[in-house]
C-alpha positions as CSV (number, residue, x, y, z in Angstrom):
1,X,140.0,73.5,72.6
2,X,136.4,72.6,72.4
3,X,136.5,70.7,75.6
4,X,137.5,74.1,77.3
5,X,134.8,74.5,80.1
6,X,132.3,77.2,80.1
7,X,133.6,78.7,83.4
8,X,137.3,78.8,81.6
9,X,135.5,81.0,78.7
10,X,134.0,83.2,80.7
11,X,137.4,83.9,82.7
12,X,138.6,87.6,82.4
13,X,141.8,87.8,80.7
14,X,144.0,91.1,80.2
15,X,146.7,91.4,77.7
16,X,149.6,94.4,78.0
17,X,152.1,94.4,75.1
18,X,153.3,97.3,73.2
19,X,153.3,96.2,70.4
20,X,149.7,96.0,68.5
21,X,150.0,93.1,66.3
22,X,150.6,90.8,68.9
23,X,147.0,92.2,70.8
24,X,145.5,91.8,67.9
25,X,146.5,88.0,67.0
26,X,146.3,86.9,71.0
27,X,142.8,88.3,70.7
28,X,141.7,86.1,67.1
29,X,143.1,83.2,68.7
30,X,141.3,83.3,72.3
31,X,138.0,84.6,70.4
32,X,138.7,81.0,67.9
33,X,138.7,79.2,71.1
34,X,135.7,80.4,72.7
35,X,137.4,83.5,75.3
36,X,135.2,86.6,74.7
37,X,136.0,88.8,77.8
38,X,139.2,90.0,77.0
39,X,140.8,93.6,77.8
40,X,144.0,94.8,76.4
41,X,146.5,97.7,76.2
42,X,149.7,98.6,74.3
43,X,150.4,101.6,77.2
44,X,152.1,99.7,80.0
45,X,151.5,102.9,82.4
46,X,148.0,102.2,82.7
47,X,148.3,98.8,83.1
48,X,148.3,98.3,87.1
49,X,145.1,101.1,87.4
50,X,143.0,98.7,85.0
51,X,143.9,95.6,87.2
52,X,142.8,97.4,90.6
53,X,139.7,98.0,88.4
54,X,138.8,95.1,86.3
55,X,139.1,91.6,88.8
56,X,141.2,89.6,86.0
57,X,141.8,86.2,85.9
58,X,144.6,86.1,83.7
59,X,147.4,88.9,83.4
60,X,149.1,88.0,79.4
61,X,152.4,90.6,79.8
62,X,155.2,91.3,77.4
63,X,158.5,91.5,79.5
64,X,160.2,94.4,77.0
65,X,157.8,97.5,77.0
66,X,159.6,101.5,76.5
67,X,158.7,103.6,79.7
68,X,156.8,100.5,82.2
69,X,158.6,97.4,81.5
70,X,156.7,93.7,82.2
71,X,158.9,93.5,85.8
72,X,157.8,96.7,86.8
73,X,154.3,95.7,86.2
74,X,154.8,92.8,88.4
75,X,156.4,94.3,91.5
76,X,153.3,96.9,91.5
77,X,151.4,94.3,91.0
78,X,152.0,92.3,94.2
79,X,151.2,95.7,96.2
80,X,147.8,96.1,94.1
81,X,146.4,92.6,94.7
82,X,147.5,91.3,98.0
83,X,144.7,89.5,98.8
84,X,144.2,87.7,95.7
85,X,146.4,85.3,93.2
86,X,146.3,86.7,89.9
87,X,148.5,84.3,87.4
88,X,151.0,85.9,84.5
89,X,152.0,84.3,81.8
90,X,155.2,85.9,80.7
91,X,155.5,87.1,76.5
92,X,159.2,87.3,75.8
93,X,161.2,87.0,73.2
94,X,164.1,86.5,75.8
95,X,165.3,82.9,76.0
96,X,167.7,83.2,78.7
97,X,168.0,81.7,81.9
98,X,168.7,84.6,84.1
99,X,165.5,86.5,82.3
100,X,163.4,83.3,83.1
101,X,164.8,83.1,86.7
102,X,164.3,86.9,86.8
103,X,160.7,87.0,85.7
104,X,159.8,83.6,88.2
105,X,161.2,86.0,91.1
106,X,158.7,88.6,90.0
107,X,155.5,86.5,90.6
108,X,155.4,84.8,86.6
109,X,153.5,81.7,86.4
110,X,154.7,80.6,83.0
111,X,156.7,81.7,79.7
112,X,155.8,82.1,75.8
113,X,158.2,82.7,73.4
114,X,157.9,84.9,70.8
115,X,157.0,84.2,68.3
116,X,154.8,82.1,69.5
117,X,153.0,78.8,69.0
118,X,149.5,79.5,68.4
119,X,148.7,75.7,69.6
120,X,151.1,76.1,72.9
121,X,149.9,79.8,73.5
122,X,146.5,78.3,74.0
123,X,147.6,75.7,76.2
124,X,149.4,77.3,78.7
125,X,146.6,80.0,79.2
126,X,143.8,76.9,79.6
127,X,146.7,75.3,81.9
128,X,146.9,78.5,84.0
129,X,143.2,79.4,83.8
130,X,142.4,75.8,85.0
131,X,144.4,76.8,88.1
132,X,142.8,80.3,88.6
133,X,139.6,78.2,88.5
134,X,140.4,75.8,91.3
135,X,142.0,78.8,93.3
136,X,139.1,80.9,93.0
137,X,136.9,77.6,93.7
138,X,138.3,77.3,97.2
139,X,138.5,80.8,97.9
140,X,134.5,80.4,97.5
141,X,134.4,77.5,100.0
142,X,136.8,79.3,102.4
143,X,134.1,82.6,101.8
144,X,130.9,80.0,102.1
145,X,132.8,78.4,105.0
146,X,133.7,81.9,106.7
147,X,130.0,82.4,106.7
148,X,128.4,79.5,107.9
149,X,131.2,79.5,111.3
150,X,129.9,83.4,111.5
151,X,126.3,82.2,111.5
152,X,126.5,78.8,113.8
153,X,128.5,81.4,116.1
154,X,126.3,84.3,116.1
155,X,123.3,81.3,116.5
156,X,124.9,79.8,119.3
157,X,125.5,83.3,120.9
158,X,121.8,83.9,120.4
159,X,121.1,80.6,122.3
160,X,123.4,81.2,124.6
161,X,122.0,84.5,125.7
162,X,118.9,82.6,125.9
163,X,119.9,80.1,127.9
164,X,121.2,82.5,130.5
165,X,118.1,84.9,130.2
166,X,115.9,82.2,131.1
167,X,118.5,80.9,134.0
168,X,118.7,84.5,135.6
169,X,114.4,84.7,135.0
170,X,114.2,81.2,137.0
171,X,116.4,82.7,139.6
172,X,114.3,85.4,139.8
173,X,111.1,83.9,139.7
174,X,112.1,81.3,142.7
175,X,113.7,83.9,145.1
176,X,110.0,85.6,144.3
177,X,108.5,82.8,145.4
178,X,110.6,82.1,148.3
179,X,109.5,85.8,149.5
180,X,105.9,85.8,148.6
181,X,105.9,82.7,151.4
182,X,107.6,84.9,153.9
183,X,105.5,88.0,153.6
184,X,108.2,90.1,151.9
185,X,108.3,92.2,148.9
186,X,110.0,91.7,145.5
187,X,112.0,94.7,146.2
188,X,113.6,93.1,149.1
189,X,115.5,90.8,146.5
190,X,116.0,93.5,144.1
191,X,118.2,96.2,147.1
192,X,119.9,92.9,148.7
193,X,121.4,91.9,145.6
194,X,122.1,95.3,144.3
195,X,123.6,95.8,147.6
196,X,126.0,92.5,147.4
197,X,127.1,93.5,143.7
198,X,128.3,97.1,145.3
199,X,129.7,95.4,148.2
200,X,131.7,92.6,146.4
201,X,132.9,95.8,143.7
202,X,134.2,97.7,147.0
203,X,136.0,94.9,148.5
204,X,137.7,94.6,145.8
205,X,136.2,91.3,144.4
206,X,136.0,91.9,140.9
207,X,133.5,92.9,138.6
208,X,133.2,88.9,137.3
209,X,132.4,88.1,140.6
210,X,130.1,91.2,141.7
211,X,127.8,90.5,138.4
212,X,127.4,86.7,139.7
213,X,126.5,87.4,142.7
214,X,124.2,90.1,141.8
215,X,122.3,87.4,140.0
216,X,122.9,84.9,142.2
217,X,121.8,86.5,145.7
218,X,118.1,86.5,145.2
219,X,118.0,82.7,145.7
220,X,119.1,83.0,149.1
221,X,116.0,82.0,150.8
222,X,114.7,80.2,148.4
223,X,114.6,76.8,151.2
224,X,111.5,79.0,152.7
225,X,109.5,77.1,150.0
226,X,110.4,74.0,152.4
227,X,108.8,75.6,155.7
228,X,105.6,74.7,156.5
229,X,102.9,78.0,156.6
230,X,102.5,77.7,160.6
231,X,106.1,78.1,161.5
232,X,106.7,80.4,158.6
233,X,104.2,82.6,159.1
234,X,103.7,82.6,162.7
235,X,103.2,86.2,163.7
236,X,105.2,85.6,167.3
237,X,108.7,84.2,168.6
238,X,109.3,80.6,167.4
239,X,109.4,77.8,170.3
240,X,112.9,75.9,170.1
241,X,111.7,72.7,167.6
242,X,110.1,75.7,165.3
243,X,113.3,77.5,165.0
244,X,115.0,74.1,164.3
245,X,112.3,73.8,161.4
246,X,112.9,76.8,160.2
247,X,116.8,76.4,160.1
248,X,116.4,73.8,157.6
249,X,115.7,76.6,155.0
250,X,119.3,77.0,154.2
251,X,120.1,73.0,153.3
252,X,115.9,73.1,151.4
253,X,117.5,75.9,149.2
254,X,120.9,74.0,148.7
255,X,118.7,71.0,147.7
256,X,116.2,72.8,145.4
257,X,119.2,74.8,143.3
258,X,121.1,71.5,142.9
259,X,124.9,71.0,142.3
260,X,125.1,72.5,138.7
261,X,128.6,73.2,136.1
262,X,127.3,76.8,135.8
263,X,129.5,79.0,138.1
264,X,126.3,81.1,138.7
265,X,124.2,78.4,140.0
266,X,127.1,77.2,142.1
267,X,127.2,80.5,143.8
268,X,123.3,80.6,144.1
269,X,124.1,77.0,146.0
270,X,126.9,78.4,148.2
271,X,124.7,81.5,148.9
272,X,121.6,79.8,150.2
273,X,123.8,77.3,152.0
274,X,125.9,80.2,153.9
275,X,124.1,82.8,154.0
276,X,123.2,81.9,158.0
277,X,126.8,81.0,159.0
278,X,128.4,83.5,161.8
279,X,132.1,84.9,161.9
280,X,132.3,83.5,165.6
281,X,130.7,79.8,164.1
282,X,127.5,80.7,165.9
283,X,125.1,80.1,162.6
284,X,123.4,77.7,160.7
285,X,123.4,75.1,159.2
286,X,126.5,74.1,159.5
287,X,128.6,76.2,162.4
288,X,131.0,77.5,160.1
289,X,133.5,80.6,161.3
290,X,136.1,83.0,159.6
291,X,137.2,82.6,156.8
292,X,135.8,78.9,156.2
293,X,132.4,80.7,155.0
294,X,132.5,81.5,151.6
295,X,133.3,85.1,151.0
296,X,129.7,85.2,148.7
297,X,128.1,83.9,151.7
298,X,129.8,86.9,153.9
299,X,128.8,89.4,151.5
300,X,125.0,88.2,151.2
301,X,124.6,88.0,155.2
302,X,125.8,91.4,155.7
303,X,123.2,93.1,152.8
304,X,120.6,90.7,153.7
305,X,120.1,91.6,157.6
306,X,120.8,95.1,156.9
307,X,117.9,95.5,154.6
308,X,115.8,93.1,156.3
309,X,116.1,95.8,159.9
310,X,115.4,98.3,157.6
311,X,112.1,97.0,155.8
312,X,108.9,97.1,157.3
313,X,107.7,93.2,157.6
314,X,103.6,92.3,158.8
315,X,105.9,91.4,162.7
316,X,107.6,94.6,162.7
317,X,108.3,98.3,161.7
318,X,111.4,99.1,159.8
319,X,114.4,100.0,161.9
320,X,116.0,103.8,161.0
321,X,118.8,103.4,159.7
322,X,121.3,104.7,162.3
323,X,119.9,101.8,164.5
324,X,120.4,99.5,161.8
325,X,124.2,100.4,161.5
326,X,124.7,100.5,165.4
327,X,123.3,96.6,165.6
328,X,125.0,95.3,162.8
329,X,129.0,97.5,163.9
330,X,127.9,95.8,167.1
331,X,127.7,92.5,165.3
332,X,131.2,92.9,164.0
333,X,133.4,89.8,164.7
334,X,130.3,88.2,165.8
335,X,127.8,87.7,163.3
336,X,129.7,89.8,160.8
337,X,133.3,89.7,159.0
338,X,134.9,92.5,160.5
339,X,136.4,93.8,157.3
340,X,133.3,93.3,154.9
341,X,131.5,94.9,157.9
342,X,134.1,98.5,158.0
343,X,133.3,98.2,153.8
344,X,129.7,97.8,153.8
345,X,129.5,101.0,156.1
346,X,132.3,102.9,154.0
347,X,129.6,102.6,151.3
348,X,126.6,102.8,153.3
349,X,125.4,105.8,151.3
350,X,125.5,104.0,148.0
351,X,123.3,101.2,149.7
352,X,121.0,104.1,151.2
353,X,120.7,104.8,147.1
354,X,119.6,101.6,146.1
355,X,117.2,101.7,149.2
356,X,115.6,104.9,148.0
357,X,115.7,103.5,143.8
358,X,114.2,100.1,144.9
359,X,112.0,101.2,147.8
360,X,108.7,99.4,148.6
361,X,105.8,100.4,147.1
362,X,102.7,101.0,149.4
């Protein structure tokens, strides 16, 4: 038994019997081989509190006790320890097959008889011990594994919400730039695409969708980047070939966003790219009509022209608000999806919020 590994010695081992002479020669022939952490007890009552208690490694339990017999101890003990595999090696001096069948059935691992073989006694505890071992080995490489999947996860959450911070600040940062080209404030962004979010939310869109396109929106005019400063910021009524430059702001932006996996940069695409289209196929730049513009691009035109009437820009004062409604109703079926359009006003008060929240500063 000298070649019994340290780990084995170290194992925690508690013996029930009722009978003190066997405790007391189990004991002098695990302490001959090396086993000092040993518990025992000749009151099987008390047996299945001190394993909740004491994280054994090997149960030693005599089948024929007065009041808690050895099966009893086993059938609590399966409640007590689900969680964990705690081996038994059976003391009987029951030779009988049903008793052996009876005690395999209960959760035994293996059988001494009694009396027993000091020689074989020690054996079969090393045998069983040397399976705890391996048992509680893996459990500690499942544990160590359970750990690292937590932290890579939790890691590649972090990076993750990265990622998307720095997407939504580049977003942000590029419809800024596209406005600080065309005059306008960084609160125009801000109440268009809070507007689209309420819009998409009250047309029934979903809240997936509303969140996208509330980070999505603030490209729209990103293309203005593309326009050169003396169309762009000419203070009066563009000749024909201007306004044709100026058109191309809606395919510049398509370009500049690029066609992208990310469901959030598609819709940034689709946005700048429709944004101009008309219900009647009137628009930019493509002459689409109905229901063959994207429903984001639908959404964004509605917000955008409303708060654009109602902002004050260097060419123009800001339209009230009940003029703003009567041109863009008038627009309905026209410029405007009629049933976006009856929404939009149907909210028009939560809009007039976000108006007053994100107002202009002087």
């Amino acid at each position: 038994m000298n070649a019994i590994r340290k780990s084995m010695t170290e194992a925690k081992i508690f013996i029930v019997d009722d009978m003190p002479e066997n405790i007391e020669l189990l004991e002098m022939l695990l302490n001959g081989a090396g086993y000092r952490n040993l518990v025992s007890t000749t009151n099987s009552r008390e047996a299945n509190d001190t394993i909740r208690k004491g994280n054994f490694d090997l149960l030693v339990l005599d089948l024929n006790m007065p009041h808690f017999d050895g099966f009893q101890v086993m059938e609590q003990l399966d409640q007590d320890i689900k969680d964990d595999y705690l081996p038994v090696l059976v003391l009987t001096a029951e030779i009988d097959r049903a008793t052996r069948i009876r005690a395999l059935e209960a959760g035994a691992r293996d059988f001494v008889t009694k009396p027993f073989d000091e020689t074989e006694v020690l054996n079969r505890i090393n045998n069983i011990l040397e399976i705890r071992s391996l048992y509680n080995e893996q459990k500690r490489q499942a544990e160590n594994l359970e750990k690292q999947v937590r932290y890579r996860t939790r890691e590649l959450r972090d990076r993750n919400t990265e990622l998307e911070t720095a997407r939504l600040e580049i977003i942000r940062r590029l419809g800024r730039a596209a406005e600080y080209r065309d005059n306008e404030t960084g609160m125009h962004i801000i109440r268009m695409s809070k507007s689209c979010q309420s819009l998409a939310l009250a047309a029934g869109l979903g809240d997936e969708f509303a969140d996208c396109i509330l980070k999505a929106s603030p490209m729209h005019d990103v293309g203005k980047i593309g326009i050169p400063d003396d169309i762009l910021l000419k203070p009066g009524k563009l000749n024909p070939d201007e306004w044709e430059i100026m058109k191309t702001h809606a395919t510049i932006g398509g370009d500049i966003i690029g066609e992208f996996e990310s469901s959030l940069m598609k819709m940034a695409r689709v946005i700048a790219l429709t944004h101009h289209e008309k219900w009647d196929g009137t628009g930019y730049p493509n002459g689409l009509s109905g229901e063959d513009i994207p429903i984001e691009g639908r959404v964004s035109a509605i917000c955008d022209v409303f708060d654009a009437l109602t902002s004050v820009r260097p060419y123009k004062e800001a339209w009230p608000v009940e003029d703003a409604v009567a041109f863009i109703s008038e627009q309905s079926g026209r410029h405007f999806d009629p049933e976006l359009l009856k929404t939009f006003v149907n909210i028009l008060p939560r809009i007039l919020d976000i108006r007053e929240k994100y107002a202009d500063s002087d």
